[in-house]
N, C-alpha and C positions, 0 to 999 in steps of 0.2 A: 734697953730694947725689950720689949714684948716678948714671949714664949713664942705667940700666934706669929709676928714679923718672923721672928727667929728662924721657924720652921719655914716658912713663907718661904724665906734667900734661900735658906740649904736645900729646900725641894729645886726652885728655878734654879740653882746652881747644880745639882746632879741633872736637873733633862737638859742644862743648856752646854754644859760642860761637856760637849760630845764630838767637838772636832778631832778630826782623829789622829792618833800614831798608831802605825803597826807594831810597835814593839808594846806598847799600852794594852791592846783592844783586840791582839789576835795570837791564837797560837794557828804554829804551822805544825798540821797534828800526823803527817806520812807525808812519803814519797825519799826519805830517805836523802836528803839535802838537797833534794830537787825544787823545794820552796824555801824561796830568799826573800828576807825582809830587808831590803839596802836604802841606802841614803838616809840614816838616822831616821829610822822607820817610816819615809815616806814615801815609800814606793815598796813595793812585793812583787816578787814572780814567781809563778809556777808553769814547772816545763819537765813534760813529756819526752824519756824516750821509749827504746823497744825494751826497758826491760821494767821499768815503771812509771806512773804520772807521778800526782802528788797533789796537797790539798791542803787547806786551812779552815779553823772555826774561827768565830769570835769568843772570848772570854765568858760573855754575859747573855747569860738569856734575858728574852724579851717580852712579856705580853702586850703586844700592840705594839707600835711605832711606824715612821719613816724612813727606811735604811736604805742609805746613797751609797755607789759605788760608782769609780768612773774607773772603766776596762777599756785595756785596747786588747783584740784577739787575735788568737794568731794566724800573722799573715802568709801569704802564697800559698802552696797547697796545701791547708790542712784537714784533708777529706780523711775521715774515719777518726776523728779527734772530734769530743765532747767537751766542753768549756761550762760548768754550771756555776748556777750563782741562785741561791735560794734558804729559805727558813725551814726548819725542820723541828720537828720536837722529839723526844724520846719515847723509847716503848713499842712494843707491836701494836697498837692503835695510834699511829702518829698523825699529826698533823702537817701542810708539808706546803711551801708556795714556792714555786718553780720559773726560775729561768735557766733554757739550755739552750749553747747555742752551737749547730752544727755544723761541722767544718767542712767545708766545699775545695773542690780544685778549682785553681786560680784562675781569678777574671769569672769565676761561679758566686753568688749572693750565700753570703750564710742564709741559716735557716733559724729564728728563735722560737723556741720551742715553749712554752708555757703550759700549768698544768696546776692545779688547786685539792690535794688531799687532806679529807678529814674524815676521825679516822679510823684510819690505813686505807682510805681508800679516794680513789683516784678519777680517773677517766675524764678530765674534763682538759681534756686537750685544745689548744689554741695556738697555730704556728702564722707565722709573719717571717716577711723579705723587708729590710731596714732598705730606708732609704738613703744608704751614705753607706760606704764602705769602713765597716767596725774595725778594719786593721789598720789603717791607717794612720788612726787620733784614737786616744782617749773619747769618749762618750759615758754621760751618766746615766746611769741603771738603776730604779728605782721600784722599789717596794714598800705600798702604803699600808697598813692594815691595821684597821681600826675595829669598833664594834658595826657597825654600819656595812662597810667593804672593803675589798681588798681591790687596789689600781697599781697595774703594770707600767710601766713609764720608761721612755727612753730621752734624755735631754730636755724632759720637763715634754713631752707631749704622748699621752697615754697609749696603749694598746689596746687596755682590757681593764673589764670592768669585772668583778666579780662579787654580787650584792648579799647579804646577811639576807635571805628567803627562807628564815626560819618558821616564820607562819604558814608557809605554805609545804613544809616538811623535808625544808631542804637543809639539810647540815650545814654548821657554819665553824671554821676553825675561832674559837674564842676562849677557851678555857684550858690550851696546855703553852707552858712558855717557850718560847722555840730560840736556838741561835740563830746567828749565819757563818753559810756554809759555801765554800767554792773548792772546786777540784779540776784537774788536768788529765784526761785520760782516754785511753784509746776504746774505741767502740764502733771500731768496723766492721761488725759481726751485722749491725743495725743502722749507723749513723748515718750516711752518706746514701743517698737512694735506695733505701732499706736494706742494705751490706753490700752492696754489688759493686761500689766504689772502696776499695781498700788504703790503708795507711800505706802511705811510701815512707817505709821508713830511712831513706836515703835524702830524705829532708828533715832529718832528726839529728838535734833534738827542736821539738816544738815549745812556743812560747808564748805564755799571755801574761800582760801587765797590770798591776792595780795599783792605784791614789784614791787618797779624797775618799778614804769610808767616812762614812759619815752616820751616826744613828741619834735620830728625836724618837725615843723610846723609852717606854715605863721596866726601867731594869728591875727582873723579878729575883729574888735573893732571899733566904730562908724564907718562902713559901708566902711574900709578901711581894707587892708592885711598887714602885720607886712614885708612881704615877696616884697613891691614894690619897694624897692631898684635894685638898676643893680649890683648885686649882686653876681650871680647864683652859681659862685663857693662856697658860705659857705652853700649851699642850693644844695649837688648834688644829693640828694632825688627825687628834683624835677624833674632830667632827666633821674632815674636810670630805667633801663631794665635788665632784666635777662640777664647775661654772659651765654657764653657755658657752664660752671657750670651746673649753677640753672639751664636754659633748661634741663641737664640730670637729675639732681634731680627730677626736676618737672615732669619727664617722668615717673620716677622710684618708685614717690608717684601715680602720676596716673593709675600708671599699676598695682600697687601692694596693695592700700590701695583705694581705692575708689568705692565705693559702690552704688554711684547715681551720673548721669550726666544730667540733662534737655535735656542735646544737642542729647542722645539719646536714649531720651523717645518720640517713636512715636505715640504712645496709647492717649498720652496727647497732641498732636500736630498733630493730623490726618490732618490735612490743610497743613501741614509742618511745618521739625521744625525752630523754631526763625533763621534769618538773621545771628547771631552769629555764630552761629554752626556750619559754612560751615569756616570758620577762627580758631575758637578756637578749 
């Protein structure tokens, strides 16, 4: 066998090699045994009471990829309770891609909250009402991000698009490796109609489920990408854009379930609003 094959298998075998176990692919980094990795690492929980939440990383940082998660959140009332699920990177100039999801009183719609820093810096909020009730079932949660853009996804049908407008002088998170990150935690000072709905904690302890991680991503490790290979066809993550599909999807979420856009909130951007917004 060739050097050039040789490399060839061991690359498609490290990005394709990424069905997941929890006990493989995550540490549960607090909360003090309040996050369980059970069923021979196929299932995780993390659950909230009044005296802490609790939280997991993933092992590997990543630059670029597709990371799946299927969550069920927690059900009945969980108003003043934060559920996140997002990439981060290290540092006080961090990078940072965001889903939150905020807990309502029951027979109330979550609220998912999305949100794009590079960095350190933030403001590019985006919230959305699902259409299905997220405690019920498992649901996959998806973060794409490539050089190109980064796409929000729930069950394979987008939210949000957030495009690489670096010509135009808008930052683009591409050059620090991020993990993923999930946490269980109270946040009724803000969370539930901007605090005025409080945790009952007489419904505690609170609980959300995860399966089915999943990461197509270029694992970065002593200061190199898993992904430098000439490669790109086992890698079509890295070029994928919305089809005419998803565009109508995405129109159909945005038209019908979206409840905050930064792009136009003028009140918050009296100067004007951000560079984005004239594109997105």
């Amino acid at each position: 066998m060739t050097t050039s094959l040789l490399l060839s298998l061991l690359f498609s075998f490290v990005v394709l090699a990424s069905a997941a176990n929890f006990n493989q692919d995550i540490d549960v980094t607090w909360g003090d045994g309040r996050g369980k990795i059970l069923e021979n690492g196929n299932l995780l929980t993390l659950t909230l009471d009044k005296f802490s939440g609790s939280g997991f990383q993933s092992k590997n940082q990543y630059l670029f990829g597709k990371i799946d998660m299927n969550i069920k959140l927690v059900p009945g009332n969980s108003a003043g309770t934060v559920t996140t699920y997002y990439l981060r990177s290290e540092g006080s100039t961090w990078d940072e891609i965001d889903f939150e999801f905020l807990g309502n009183l029951s027979g109330d719609p979550y609220i998912v909250h999305t949100n794009v820093y590079t960095q350190g810096k933030g403001d590019k909020e985006q919230q959305f009402y699902l259409w299905f009730d997220p405690t019920k079932d498992f649901h996959t949660y998806s973060l794409l991000w490539n050089p190109q853009r980064i796409i929000f996804s729930v069950d394979g049908t987008p939210l949000r698009e957030f495009k690489n407008l670096e010509s135009m002088g808008v930052a683009f998170p591409k050059s620090q490796p991020m993990r993923v990150y999930s946490s269980l935690w109270n946040a009724d000072d803000w969370a539930t109609r901007g605090g005025l709905v409080k945790t009952d904690w007489s419904q505690a302890p609170f609980t959300a489920a995860y399966r089915n991680y999943k990461a197509d991503a270029c694992v970065w490790s002593s200061g190199k990408s898993s992904c430098s290979s000439t490669s790109p066809s086992q890698n079509s993550w890295l070029s994928q854009e919305l089809d005419i599909t998803s565009q109508q999807r995405l129109k159909w979420v945005q038209k019908n379930y979206m409840i905050y856009n930064y792009c136009t909130d003028t009140k918050r951007f009296p100067q004007g609003l951000p560079k984005e917004c004239s594109v997105h």
